[in-house]
C-alpha positions as CSV (number, residue, x, y, z in Angstrom):
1,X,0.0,0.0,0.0
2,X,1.2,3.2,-1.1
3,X,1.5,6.6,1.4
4,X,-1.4,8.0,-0.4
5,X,-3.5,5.2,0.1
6,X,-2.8,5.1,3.7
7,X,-3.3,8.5,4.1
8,X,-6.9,8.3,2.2
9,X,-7.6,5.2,4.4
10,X,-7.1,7.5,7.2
11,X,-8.9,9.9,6.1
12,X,-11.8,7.9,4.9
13,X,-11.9,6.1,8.8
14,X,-12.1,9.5,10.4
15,X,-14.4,10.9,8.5
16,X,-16.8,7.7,9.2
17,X,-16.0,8.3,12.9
18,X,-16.8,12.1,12.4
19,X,-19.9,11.2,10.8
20,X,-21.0,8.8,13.4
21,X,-20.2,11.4,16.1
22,X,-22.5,14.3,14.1
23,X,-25.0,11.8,14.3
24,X,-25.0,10.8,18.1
25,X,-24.7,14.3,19.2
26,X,-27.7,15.4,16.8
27,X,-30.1,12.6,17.8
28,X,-32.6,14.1,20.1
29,X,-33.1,10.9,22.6
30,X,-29.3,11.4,23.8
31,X,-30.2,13.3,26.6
32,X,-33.4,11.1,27.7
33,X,-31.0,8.3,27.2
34,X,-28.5,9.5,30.1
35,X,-31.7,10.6,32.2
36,X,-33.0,7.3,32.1
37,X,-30.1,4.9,32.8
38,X,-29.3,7.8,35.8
39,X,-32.7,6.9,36.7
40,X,-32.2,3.0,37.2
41,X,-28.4,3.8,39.0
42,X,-30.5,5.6,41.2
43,X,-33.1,3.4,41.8
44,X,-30.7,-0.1,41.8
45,X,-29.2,1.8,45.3
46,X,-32.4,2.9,46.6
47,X,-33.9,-0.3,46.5
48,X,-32.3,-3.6,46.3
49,X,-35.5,-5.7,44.5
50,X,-35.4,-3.0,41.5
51,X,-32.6,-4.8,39.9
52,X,-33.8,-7.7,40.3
53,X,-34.5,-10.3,37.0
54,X,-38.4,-11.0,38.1
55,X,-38.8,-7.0,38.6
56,X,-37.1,-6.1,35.5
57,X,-40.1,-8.8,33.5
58,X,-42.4,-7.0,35.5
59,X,-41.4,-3.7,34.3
60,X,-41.4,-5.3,30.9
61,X,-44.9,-6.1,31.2
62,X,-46.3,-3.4,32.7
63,X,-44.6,-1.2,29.8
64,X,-46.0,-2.8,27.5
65,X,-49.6,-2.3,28.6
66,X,-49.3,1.3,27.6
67,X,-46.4,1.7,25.4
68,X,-48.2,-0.8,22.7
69,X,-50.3,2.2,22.2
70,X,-48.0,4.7,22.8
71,X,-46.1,3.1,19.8
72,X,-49.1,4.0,18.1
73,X,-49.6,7.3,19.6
74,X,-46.5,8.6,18.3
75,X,-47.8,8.2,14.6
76,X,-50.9,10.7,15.5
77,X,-48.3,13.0,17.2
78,X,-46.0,13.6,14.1
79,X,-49.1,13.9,11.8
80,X,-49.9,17.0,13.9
81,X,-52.8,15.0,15.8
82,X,-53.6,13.4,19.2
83,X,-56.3,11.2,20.3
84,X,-57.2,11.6,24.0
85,X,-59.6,8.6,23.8
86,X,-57.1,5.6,24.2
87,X,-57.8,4.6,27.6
88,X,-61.6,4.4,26.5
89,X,-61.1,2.6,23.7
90,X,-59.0,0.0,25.5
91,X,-62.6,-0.4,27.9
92,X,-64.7,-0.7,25.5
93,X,-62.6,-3.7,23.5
94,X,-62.7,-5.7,26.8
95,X,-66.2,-5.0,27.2
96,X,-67.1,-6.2,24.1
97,X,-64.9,-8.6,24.2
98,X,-67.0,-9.8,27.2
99,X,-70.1,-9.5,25.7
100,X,-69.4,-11.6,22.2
101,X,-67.9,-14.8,24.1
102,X,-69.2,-14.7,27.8
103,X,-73.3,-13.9,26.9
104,X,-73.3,-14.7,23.0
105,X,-70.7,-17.8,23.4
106,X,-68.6,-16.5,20.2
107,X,-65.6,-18.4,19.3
108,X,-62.4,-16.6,20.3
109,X,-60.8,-15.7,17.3
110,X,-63.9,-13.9,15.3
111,X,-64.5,-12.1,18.4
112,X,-61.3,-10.7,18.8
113,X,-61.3,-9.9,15.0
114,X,-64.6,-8.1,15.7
115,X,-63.3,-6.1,18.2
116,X,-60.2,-5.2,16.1
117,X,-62.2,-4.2,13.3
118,X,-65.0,-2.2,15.4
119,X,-62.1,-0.3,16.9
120,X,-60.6,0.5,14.0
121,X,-64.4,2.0,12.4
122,X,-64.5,4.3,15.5
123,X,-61.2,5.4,14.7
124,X,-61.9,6.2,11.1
125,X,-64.9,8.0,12.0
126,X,-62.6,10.2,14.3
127,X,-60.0,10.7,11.9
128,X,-63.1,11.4,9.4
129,X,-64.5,14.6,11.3
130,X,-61.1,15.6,11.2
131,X,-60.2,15.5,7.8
132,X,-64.0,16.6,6.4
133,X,-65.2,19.0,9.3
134,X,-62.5,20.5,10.4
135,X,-62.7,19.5,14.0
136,X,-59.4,19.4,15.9
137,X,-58.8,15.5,17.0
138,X,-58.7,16.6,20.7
139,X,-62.2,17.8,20.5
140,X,-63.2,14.5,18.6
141,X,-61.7,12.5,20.6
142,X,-63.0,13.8,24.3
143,X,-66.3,13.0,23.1
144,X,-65.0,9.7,22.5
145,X,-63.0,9.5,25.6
146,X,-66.4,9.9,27.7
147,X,-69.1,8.2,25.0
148,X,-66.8,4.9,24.7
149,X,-66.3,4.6,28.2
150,X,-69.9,5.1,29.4
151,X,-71.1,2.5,26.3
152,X,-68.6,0.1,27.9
153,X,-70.0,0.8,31.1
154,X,-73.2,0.2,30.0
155,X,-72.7,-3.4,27.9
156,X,-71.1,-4.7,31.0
157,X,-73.6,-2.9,33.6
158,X,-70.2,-2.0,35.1
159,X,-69.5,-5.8,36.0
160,X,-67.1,-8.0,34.8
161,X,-67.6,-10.8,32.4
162,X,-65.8,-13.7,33.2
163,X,-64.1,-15.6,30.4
164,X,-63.1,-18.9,31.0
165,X,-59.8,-19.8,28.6
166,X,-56.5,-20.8,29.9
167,X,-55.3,-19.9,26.5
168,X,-56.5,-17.0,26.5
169,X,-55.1,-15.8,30.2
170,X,-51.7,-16.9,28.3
171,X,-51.9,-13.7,26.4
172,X,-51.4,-11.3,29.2
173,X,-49.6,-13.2,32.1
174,X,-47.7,-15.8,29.8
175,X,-44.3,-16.5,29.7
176,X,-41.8,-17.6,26.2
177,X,-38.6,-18.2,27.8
178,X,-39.1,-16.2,30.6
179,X,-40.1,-13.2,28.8
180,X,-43.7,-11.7,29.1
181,X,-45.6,-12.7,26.2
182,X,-47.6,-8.6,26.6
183,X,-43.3,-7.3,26.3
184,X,-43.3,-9.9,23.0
185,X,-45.9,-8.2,21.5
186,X,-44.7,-4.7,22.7
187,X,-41.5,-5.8,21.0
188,X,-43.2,-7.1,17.7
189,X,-45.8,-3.3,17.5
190,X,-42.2,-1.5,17.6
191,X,-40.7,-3.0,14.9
192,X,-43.9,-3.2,12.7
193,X,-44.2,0.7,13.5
194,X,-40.8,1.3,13.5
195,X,-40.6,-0.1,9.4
196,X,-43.4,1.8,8.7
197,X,-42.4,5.0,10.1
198,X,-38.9,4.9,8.4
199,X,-39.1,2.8,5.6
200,X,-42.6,3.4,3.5
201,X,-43.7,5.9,1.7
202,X,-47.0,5.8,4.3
203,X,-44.3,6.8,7.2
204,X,-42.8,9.7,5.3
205,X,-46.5,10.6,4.3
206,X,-47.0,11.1,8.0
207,X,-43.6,13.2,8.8
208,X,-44.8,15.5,6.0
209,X,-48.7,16.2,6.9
210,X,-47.3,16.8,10.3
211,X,-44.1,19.0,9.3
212,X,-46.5,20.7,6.9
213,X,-49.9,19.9,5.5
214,X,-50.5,22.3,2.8
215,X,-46.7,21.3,1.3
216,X,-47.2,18.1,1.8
217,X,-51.2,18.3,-0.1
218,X,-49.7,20.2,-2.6
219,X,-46.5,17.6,-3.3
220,X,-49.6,15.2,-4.1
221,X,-50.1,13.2,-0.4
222,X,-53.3,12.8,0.8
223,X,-53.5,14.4,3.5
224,X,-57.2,13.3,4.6
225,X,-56.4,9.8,4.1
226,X,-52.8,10.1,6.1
227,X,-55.3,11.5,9.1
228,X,-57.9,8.9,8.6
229,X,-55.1,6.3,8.8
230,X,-52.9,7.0,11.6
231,X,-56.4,7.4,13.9
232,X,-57.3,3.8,12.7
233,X,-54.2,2.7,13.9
234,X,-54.5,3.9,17.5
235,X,-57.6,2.9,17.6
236,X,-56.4,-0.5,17.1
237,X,-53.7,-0.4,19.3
238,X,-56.3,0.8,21.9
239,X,-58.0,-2.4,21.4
240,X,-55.2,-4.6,21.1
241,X,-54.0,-3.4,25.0
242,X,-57.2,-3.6,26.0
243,X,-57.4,-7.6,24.9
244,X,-54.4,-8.1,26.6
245,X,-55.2,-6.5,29.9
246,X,-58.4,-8.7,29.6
247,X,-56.8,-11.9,29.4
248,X,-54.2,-10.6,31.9
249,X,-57.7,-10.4,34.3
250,X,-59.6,-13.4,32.6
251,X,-62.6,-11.2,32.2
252,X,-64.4,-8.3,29.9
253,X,-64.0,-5.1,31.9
254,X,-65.2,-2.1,31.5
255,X,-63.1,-0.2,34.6
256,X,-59.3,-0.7,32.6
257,X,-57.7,1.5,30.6
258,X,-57.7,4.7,33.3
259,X,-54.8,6.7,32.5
260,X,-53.6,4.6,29.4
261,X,-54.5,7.9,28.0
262,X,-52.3,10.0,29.9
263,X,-48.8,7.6,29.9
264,X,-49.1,6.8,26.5
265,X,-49.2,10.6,25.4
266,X,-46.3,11.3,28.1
267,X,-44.2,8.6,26.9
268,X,-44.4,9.8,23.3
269,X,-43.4,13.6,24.3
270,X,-40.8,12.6,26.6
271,X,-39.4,10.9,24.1
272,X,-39.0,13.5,22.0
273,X,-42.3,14.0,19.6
274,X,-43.1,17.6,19.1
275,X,-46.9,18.6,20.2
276,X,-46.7,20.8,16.7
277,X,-46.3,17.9,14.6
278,X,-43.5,16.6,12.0
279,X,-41.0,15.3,14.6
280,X,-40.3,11.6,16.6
281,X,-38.9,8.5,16.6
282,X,-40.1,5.6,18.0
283,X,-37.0,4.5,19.5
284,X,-37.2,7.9,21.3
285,X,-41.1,6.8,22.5
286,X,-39.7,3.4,23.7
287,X,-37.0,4.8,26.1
288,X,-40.3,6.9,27.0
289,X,-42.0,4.2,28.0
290,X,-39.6,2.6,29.8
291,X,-38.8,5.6,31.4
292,X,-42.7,6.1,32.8
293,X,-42.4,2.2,33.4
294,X,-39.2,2.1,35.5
295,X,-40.1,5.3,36.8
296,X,-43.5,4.3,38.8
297,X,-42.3,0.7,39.1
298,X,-39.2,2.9,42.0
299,X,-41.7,4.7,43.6
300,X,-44.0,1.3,44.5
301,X,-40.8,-0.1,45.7
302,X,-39.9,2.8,47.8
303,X,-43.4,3.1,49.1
304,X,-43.9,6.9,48.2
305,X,-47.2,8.2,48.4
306,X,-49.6,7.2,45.7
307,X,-50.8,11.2,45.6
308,X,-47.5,12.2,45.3
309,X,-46.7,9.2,42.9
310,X,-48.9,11.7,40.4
311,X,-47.5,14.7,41.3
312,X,-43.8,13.2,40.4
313,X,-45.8,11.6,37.2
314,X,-47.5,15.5,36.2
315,X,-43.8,17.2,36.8
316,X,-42.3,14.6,34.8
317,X,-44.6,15.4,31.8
318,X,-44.6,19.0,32.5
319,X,-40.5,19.5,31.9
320,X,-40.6,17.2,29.2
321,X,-43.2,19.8,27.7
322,X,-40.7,22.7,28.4
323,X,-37.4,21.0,27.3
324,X,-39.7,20.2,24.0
325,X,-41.1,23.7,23.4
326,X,-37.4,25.0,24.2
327,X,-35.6,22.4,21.3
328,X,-38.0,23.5,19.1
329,X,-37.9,27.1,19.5
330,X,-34.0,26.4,19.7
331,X,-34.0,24.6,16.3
332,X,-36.2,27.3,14.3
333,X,-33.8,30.0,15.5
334,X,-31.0,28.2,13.8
């Protein structure tokens, strides 16, 4: 090898390990990243069960009650949307889940599918009033987040509905090689969601309506259908969590879901998804949620205060808000 070809080698290497450098300090989830593995140093010396294997699965599956949606949430939050009806959603699955095989004796499978598909109508018709009236998805969505849980309530009278299948109960309290068969299909939403949002057309459809939606309509997306879509999809995901935290409780029940709303959003902001639309990653929404996860599992361990468990869970939210408002202020500056 000649000195000019060693010297280009050179060159070549260091510019790789330039380039790799620009692109660890410019991605966003560095900072949550350090926050959150301060957060489990912290917590492994505060409490000696944190660190332990069975509490680290139950982290796992507690996550990925929540973050299954939240994966889904942080598709409505780049398309400049949010959907406030999640938790009620998740209710009204169960519940109907209850109703098709514990009063009407439906096989398993086409009930679930049912549910699936039911969810995903009400989410159509929310991303619908969006995209042809006009009305803002919060708006659309409260009415949802208060007529889905009360028509849960009322299917079930409020009760539960037993349902009687070991096989089922294996979806949410199930175990492949240890690992919590709710964190498998955590894992498996990522990735599906994670290929969408990086590697279709659909995905950058949704980075563009959010970034901007009259660009994007005029470049030739459709901008309804990219609404319509992404509400079907966390609609789904709604429903999904909610069959899993039914089988986790071997019953229909209209009482779950409280709050799915509120974790699921916070995971997707504190991961870095801009409120304005056009900006997250879904690697940054799963540190997120394993943040919020880790994060309330400490405070059960260390016994604090379950009134001042939310206060810690509001403040949390509110400076990932700020920090979020302030990067992107920060970024349009420069």
């Amino acid at each position: 090898m000649t000195t000019m070809d060693a010297t280009a080698g050179r060159q070549s290497e260091g510019s790789a390990l330039g380039g790799l450098f620009q692109r660890i300090k410019a991605w966003d989830g560095l900072g949550l990243l350090a926050v959150f593995i301060a957060l489990y140093v912290v917590l492994s010396f505060a409490s000696p069960v944190f660190m332990t294997t069975s509490n680290q699965l139950a982290i796992l599956q507690n996550a990925a009650f929540f973050g299954i949606v939240a994966m889904a949430m942080t598709l409505v939050i780049v398309s400049g949307e949010i959907d406030i009806s999640v938790g009620s959603m998740a209710a009204l699955s169960s519940s109907l889940l209850g109703v098709f095989v514990a009063k009407h004796g439906l096989p398993m499978v086409l009930a679930v599918v049912l549910v699936l598909l039911i969810a995903g109508t009400i989410g159509a018709f929310a991303g619908a009033v969006r995209a042809y009236f006009g009305v803002p998805t919060f708006i659309a969505t409260l009415a949802l987040y208060l007529a889905l849980r009360g028509l849960a309530q009322l299917l079930t009278n409020n009760f539960p509905l037993p349902i009687d299948s070991s096989k089922f109960f294996y979806w949410g309290d199930g175990r492949v090689l240890g690992i919590p068969v709710p964190a498998l299909y955590f894992v498996a939403v990522f990735v599906v969601i994670g290929v969408v949002a990086k590697k279709t057309v659909f995905g950058r459809s949704i980075y563009a309506v959010g970034g901007n939606a009259k660009s994007a309509n005029l470049s030739g997306i459709n901008v309804r259908r990219v609404k319509i879509q992404v509400m079907v999809i966390v609609a789904m995901a709604a429903a999904l969590t909610g069959l899993l935290q039914s089988a986790l409780l071997s019953s229909g029940n209209s009482t779950i879901g409280n709050g799915l709303e509120f974790d699921a959003i916070a995971a997707t902001i504190i991961g870095g998804a801009a409120l304005s639309g056009g900006k997250g990653t879904v690697v940054g929404t799963i540190i997120g949620v394993l943040f919020i996860a880790a994060l309330l599992n400490g405070m059960v361990l260390l016994n604090v205060n379950p009134y001042a468990q939310q206060v810690v869970r509001g403040g949390v939210v509110l400076v990932a808000v700020l920090v979020n408002v302030w990067r992107t202020r920060d970024n349009a500056l420069t």
